[in-house]
N, CA, C and O atoms as a printed pandas DataFrame, in Angstrom:
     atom_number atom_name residue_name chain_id  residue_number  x_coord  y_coord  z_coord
0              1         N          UNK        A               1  126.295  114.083  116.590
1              2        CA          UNK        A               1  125.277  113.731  117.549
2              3         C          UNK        A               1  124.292  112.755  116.905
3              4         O          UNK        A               1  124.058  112.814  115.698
4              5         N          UNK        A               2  123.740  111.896  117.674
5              6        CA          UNK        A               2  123.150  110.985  117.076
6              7         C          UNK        A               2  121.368  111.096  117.189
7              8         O          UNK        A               2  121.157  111.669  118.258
8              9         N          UNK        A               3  120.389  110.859  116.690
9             10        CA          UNK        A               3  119.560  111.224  117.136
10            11         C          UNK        A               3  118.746  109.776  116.974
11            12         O          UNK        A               3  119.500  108.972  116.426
12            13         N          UNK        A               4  117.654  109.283  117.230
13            14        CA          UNK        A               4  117.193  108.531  117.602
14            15         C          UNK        A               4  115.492  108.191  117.893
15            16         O          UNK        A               4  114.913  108.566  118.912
16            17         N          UNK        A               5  114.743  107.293  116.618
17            18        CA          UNK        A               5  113.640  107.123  116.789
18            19         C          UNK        A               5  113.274  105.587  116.926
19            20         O          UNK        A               5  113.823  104.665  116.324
20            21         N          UNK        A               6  112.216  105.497  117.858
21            22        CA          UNK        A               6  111.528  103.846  118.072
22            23         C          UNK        A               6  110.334  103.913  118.030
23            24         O          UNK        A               6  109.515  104.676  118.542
24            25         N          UNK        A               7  110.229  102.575  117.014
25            26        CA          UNK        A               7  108.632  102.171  116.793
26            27         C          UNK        A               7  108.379  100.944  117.607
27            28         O          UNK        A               7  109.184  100.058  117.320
28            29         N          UNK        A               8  107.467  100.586  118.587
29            30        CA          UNK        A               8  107.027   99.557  119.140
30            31         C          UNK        A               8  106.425   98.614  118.472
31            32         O          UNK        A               8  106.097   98.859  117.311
32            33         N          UNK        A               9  106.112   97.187  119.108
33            34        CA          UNK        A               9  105.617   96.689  118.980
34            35         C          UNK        A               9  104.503   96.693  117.280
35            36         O          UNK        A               9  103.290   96.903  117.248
36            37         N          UNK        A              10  105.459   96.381  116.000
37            38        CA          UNK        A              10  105.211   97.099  114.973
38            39         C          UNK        A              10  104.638   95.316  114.409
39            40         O          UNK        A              10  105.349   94.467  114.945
40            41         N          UNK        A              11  103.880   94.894  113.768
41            42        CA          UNK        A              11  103.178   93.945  113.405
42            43         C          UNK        A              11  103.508   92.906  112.572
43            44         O          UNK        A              11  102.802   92.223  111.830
44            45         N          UNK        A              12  104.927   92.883  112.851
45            46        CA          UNK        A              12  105.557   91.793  111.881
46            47         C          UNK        A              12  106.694   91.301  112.534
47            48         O          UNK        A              12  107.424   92.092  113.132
48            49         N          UNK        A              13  107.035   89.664  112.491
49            50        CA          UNK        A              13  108.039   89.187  112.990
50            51         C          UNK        A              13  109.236   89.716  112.916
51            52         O          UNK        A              13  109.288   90.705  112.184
52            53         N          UNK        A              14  110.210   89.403  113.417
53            54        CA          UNK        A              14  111.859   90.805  113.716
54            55         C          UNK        A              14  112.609   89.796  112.529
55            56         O          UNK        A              14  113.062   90.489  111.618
56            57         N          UNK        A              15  112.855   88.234  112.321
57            58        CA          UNK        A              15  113.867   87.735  111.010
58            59         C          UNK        A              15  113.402   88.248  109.923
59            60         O          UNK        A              15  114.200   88.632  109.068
60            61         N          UNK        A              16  111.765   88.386  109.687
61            62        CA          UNK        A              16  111.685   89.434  108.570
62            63         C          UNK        A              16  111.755   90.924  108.453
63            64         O          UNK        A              16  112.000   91.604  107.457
64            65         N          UNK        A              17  111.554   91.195  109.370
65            66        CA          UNK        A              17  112.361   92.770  109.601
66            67         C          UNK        A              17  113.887   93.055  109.621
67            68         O          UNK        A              17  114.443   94.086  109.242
68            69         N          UNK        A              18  114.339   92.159  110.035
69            70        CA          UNK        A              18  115.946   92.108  109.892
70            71         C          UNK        A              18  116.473   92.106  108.722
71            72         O          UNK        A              18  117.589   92.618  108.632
72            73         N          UNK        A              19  115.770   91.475  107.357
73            74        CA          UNK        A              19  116.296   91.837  106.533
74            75         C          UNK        A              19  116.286   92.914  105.625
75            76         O          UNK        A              19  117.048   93.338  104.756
76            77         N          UNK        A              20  115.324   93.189  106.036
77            78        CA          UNK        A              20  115.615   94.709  105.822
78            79         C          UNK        A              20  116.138   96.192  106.220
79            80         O          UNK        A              20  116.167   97.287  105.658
80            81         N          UNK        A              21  116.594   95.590  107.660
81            82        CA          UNK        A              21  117.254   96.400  108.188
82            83         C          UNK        A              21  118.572   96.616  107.850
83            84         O          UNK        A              21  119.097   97.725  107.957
84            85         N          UNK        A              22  119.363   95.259  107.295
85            86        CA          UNK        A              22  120.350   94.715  106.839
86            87         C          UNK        A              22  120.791   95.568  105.877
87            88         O          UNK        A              22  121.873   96.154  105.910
88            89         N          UNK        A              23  119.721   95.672  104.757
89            90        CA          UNK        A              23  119.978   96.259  103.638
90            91         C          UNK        A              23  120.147   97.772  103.637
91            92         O          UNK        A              23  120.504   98.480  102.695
92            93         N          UNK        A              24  119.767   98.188  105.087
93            94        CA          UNK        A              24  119.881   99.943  104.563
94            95         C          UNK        A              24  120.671  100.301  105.577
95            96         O          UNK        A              24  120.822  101.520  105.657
96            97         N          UNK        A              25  121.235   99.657  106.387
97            98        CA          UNK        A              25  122.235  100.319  107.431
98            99         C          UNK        A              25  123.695  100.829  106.758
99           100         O          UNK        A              25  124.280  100.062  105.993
100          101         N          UNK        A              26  124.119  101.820  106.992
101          102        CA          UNK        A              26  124.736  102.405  106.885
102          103         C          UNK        A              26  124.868  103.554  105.367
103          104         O          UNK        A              26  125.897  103.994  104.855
104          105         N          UNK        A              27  123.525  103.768  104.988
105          106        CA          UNK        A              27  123.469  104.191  103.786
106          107         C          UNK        A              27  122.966  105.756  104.256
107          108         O          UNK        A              27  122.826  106.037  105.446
108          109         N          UNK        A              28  122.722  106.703  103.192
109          110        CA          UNK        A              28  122.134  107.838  103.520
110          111         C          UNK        A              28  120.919  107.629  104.166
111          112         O          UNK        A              28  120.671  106.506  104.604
112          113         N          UNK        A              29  119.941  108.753  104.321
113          114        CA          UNK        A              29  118.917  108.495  104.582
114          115         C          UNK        A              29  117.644  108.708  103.176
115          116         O          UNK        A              29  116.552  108.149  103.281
116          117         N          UNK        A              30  117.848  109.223  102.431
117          118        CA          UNK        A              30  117.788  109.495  101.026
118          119         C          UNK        A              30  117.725  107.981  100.323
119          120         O          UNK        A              30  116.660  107.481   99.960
120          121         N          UNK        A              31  118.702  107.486  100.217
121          122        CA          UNK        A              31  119.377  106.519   99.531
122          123         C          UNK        A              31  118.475  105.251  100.210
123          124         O          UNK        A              31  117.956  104.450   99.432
124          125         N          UNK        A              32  118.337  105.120  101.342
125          126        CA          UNK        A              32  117.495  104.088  102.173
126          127         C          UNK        A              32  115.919  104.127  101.989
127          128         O          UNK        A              32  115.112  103.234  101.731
128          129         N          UNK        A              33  115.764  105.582  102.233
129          130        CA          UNK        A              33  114.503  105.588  101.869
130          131         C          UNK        A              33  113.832  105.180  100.206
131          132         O          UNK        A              33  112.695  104.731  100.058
132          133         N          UNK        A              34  114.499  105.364   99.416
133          134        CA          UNK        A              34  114.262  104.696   97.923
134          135         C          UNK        A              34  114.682  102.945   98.135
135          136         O          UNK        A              34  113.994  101.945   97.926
136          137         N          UNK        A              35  115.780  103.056   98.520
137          138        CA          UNK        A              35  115.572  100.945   98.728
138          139         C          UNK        A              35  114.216  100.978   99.013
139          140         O          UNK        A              35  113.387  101.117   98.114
140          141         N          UNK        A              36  113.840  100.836  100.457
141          142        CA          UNK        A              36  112.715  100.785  100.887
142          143         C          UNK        A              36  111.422  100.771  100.296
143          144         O          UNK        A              36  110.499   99.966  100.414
144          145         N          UNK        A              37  111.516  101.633   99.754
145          146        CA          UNK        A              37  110.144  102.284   98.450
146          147         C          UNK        A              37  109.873  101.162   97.448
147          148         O          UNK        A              37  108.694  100.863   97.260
148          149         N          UNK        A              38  110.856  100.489   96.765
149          150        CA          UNK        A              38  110.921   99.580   95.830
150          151         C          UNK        A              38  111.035   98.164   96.425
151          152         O          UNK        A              38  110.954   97.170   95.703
152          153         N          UNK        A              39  111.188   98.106   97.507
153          154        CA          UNK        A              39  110.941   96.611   98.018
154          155         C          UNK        A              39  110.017   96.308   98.243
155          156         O          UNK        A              39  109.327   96.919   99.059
156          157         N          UNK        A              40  109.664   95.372   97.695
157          158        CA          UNK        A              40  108.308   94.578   97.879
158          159         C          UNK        A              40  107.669   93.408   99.185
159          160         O          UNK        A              40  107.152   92.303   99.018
160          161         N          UNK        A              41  107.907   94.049  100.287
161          162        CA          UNK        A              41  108.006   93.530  101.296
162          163         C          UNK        A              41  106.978   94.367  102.113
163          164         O          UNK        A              41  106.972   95.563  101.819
164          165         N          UNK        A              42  105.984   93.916  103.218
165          166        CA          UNK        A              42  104.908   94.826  103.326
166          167         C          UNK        A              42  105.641   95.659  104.774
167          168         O          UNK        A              42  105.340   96.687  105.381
168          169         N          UNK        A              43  106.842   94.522  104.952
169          170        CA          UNK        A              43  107.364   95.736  106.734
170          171         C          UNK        A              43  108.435   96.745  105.996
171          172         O          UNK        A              43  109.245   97.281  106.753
172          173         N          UNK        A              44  108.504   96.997  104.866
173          174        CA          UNK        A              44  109.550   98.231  104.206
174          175         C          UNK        A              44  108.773   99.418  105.036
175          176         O          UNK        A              44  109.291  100.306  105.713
176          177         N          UNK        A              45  107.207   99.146  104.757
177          178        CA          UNK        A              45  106.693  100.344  104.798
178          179         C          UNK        A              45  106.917  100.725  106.412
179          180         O          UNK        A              45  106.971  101.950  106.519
180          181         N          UNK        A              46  107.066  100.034  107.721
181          182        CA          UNK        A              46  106.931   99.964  108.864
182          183         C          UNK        A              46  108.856  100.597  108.987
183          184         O          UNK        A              46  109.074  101.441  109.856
184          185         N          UNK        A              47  109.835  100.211  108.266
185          186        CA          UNK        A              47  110.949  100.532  108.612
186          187         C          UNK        A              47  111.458  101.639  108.015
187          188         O          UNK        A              47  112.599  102.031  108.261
188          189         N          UNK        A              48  110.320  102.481  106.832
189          190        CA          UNK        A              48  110.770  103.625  106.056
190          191         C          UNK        A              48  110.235  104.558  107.042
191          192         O          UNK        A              48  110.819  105.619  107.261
192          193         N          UNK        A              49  109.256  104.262  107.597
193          194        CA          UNK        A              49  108.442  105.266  108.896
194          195         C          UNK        A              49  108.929  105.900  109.447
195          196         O          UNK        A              49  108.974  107.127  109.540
196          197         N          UNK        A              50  109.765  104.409  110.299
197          198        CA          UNK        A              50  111.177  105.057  111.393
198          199         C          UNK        A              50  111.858  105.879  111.242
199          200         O          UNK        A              50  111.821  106.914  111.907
200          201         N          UNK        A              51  113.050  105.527  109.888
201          202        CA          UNK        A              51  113.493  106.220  109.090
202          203         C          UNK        A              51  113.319  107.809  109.285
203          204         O          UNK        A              51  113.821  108.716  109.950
204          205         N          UNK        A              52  112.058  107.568  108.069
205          206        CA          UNK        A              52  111.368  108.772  108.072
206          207         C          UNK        A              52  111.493  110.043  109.405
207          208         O          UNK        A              52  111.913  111.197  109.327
208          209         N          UNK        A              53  110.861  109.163  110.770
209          210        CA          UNK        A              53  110.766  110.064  112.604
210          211         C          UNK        A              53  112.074  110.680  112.231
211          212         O          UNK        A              53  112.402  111.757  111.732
212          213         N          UNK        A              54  112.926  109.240  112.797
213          214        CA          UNK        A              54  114.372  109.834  112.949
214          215         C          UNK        A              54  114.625  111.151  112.093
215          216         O          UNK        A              54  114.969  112.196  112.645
216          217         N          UNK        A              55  114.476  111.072  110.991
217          218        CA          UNK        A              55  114.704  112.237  110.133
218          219         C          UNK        A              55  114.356  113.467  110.581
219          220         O          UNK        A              55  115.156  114.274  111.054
220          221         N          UNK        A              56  112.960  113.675  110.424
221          222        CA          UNK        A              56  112.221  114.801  111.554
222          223         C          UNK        A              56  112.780  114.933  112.745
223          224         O          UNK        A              56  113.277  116.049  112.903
224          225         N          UNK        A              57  112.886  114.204  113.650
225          226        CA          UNK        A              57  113.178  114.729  115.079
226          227         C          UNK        A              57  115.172  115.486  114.998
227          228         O          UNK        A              57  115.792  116.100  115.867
228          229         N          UNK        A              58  115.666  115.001  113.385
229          230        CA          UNK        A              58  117.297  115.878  113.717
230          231         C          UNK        A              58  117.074  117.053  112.778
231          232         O          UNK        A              58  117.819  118.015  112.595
232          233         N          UNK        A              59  115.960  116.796  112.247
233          234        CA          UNK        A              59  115.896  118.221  111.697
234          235         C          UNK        A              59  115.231  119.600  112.197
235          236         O          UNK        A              59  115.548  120.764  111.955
236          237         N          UNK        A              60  113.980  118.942  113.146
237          238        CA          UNK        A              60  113.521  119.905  114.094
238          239         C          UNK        A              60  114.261  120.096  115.325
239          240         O          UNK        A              60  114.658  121.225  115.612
240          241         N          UNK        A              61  114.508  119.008  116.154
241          242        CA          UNK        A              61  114.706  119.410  117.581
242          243         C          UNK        A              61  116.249  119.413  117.656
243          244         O          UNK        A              61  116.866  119.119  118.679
244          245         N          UNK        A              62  116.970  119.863  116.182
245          246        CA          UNK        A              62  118.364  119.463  116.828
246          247         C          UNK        A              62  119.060  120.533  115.309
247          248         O          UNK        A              62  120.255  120.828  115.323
248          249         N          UNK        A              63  118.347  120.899  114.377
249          250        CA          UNK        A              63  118.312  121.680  113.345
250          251         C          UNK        A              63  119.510  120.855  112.745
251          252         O          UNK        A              63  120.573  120.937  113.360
252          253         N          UNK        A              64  119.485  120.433  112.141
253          254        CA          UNK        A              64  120.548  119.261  111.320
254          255         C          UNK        A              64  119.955  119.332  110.057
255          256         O          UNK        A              64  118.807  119.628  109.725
256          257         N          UNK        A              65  121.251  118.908  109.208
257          258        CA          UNK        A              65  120.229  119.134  107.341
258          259         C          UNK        A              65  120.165  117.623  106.997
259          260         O          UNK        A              65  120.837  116.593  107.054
260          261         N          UNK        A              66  118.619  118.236  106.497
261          262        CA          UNK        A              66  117.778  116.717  106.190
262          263         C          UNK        A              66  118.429  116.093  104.726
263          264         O          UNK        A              66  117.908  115.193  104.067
264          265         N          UNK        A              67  119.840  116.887  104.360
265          266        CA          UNK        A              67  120.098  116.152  103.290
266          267         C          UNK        A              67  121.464  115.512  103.730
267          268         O          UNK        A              67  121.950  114.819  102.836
268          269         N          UNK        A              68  122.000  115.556  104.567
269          270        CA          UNK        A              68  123.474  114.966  105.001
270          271         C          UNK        A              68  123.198  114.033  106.106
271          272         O          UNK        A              68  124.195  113.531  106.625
272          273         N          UNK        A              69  122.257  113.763  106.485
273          274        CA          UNK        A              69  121.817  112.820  107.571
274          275         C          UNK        A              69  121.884  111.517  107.066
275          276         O          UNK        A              69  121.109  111.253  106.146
276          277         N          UNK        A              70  122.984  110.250  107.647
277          278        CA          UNK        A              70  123.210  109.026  107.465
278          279         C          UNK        A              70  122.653  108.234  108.450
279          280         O          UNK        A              70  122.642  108.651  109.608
280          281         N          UNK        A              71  122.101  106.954  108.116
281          282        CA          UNK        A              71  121.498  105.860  108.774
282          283         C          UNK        A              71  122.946  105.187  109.769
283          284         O          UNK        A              71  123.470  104.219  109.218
284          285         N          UNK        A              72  123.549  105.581  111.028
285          286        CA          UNK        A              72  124.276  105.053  111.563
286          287         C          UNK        A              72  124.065  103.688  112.028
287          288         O          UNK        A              72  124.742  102.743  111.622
288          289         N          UNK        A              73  123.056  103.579  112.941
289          290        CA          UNK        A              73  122.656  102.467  113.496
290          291         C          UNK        A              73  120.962  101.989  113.460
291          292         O          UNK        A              73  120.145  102.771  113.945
292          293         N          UNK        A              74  120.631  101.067  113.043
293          294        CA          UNK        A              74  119.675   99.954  112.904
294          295         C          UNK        A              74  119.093   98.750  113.404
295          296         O          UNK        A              74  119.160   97.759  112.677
296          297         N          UNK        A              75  118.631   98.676  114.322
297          298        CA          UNK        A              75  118.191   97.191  114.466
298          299         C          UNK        A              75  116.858   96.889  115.125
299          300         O          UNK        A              75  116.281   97.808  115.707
300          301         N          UNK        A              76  116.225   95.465  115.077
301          302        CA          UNK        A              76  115.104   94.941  115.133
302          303         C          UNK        A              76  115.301   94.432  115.932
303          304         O          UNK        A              76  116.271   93.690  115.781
304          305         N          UNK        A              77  114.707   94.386  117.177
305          306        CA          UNK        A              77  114.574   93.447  118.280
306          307         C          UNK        A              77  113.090   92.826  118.831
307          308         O          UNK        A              77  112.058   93.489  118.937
308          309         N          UNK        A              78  113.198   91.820  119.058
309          310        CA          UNK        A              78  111.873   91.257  119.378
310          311         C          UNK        A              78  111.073   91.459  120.279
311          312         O          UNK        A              78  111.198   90.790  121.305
312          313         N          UNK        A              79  110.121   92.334  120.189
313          314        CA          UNK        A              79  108.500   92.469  120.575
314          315         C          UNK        A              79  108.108   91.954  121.789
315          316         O          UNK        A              79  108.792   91.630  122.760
316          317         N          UNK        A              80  106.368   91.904  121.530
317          318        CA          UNK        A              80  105.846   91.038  122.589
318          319         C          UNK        A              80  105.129   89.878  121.498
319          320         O          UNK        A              80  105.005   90.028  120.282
320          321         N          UNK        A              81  104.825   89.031  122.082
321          322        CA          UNK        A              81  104.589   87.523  121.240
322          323         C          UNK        A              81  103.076   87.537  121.792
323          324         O          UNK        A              81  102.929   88.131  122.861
324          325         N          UNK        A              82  101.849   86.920  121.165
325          326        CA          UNK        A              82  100.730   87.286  121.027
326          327         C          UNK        A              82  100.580   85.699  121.164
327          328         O          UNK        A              82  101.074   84.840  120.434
328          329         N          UNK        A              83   99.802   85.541  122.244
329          330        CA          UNK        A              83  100.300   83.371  122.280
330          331         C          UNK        A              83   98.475   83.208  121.878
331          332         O          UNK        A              83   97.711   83.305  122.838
332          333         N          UNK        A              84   98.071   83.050  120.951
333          334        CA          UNK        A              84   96.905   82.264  120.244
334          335         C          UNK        A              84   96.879   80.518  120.664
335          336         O          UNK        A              84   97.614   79.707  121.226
336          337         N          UNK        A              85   95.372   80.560  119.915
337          338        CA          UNK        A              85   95.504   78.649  119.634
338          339         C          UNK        A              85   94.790   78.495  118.192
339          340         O          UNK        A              85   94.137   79.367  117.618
340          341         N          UNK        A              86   94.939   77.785  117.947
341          342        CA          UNK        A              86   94.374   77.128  116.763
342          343         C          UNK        A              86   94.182   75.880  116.849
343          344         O          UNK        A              86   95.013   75.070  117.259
344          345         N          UNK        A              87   92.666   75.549  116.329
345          346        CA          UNK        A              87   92.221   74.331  116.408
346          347         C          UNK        A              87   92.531   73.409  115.176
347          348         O          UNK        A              87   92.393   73.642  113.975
348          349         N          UNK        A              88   93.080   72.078  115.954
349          350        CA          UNK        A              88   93.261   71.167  115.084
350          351         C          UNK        A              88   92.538   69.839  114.931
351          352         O          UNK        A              88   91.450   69.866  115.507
352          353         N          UNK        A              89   92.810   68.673  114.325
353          354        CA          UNK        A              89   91.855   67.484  114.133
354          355         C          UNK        A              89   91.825   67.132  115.761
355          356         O          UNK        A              89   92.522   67.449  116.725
356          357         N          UNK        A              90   90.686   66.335  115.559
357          358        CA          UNK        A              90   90.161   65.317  117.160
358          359         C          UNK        A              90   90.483   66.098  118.530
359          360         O          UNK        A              90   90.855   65.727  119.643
360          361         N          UNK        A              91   90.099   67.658  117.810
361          362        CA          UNK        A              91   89.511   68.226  119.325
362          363         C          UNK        A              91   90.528   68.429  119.839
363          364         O          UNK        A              91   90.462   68.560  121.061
364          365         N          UNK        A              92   91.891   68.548  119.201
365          366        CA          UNK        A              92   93.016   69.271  120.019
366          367         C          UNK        A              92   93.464   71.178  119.336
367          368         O          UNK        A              92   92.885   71.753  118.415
368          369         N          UNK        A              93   94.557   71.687  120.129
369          370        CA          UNK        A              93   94.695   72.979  119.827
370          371         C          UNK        A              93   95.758   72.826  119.598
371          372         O          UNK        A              93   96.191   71.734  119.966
372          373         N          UNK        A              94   96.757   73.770  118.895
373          374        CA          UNK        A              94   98.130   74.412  118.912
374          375         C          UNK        A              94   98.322   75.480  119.112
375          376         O          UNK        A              94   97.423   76.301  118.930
376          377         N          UNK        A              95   99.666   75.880  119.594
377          378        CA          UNK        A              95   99.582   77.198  119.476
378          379         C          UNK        A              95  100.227   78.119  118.324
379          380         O          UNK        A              95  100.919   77.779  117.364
380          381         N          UNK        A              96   99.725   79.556  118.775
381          382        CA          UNK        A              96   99.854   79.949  117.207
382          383         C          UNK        A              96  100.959   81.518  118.192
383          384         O          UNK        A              96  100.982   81.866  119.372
384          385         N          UNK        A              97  101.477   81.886  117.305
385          386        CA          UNK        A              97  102.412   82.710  118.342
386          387         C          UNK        A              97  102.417   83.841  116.945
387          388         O          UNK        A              97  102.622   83.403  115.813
388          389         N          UNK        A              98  102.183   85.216  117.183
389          390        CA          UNK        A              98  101.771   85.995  116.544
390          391         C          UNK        A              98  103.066   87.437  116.817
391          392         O          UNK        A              98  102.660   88.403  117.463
392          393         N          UNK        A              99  104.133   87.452  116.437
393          394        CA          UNK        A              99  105.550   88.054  116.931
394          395         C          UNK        A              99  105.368   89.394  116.518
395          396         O          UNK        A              99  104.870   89.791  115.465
396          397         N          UNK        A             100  105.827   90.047  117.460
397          398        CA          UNK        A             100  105.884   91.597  116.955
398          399         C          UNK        A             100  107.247   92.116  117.001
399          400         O          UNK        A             100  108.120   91.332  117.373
400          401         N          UNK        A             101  107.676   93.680  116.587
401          402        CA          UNK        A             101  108.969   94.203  116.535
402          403         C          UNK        A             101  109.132   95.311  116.639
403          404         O          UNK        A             101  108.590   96.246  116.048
404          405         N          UNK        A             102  110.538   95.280  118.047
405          406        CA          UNK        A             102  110.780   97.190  118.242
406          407         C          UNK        A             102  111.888   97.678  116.649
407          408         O          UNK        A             102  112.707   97.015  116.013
408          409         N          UNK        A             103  111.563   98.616  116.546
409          410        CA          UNK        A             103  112.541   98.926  115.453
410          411         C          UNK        A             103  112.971  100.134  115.525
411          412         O          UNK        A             103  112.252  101.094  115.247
412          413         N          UNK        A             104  114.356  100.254  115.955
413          414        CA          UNK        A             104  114.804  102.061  116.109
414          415         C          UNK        A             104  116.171  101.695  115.094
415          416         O          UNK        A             104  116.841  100.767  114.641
416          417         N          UNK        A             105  115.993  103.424  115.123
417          418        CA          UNK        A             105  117.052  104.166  114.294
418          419         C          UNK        A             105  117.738  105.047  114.868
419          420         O          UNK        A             105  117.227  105.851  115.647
420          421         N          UNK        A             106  118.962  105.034  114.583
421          422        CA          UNK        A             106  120.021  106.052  115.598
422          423         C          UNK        A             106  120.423  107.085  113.589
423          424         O          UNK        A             106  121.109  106.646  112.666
424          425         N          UNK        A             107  119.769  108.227  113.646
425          426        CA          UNK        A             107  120.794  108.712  112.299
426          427         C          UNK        A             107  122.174  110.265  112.617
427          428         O          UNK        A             107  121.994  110.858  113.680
428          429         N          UNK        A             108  122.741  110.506  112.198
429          430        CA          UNK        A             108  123.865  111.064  112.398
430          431         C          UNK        A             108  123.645  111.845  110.725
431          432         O          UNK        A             108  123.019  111.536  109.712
432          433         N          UNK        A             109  124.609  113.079  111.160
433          434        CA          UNK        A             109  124.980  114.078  110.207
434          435         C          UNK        A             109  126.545  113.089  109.008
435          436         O          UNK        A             109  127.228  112.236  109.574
436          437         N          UNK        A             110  126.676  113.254  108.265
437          438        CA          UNK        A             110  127.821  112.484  107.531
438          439         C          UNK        A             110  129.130  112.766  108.282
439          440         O          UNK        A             110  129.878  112.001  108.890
440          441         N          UNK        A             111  129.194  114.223  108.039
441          442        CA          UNK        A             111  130.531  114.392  108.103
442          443         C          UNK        A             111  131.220  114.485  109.771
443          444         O          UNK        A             111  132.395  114.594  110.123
444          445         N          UNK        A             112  130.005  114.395  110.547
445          446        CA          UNK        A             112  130.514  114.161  112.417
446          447         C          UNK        A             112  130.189  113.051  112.698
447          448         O          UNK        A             112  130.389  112.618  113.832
């Protein structure tokens, strides 16, 4: 059974979240959560979180052991976009686009 946590609209663009999603899919949840820890990337901390829910919600609402639980499925999809301006020379603007990211986790027991 798969269980399943989402973080909204989480404060960092999704190509840089993607790569880190990259890196821990299909690993334990153990094993992911230490990548994570040691990457020096400030959205590790936003995708160990998830992680993290997912974990809790198969160990409480579904009694599953928090040590055989694998990262099945992963991914980052894009947000809502935050449309700014920023001022530039001779009194004109640009825009400034400020990206956010859903990020869920589907985790599963190993051996089902």
């Amino acid at each position: 059974m798969k269980v399943k946590s989402i973080s909204k609209n989480v404060g960092y663009p999704p190509r840089k979240v993607k790569l880190l999603v990259d890196m821990v899919r299909g690993k334990t949840v153990a094993e992911a959560l230490t990548i994570l820890k040691f990457t020096p990337r400030p959205s590790a901390i936003a995708v160990a979180k998830t992680i993290k829910s997912a974990a809790a919600n198969a160990e409480n609402n579904f009694e599953m052991d928090p040590a055989k639980l694998k990262v099945t499925e992963i991914y980052a999809n894009e947000g809502i976009t935050l449309k700014r301006m920023r001022a530039q020379s001779r009194g004109r603007v640009s825009p400034l686009l400020k990206r956010s990211t859903h990020i869920t986790v589907y985790v599963s027991e190993e051996g089902k």
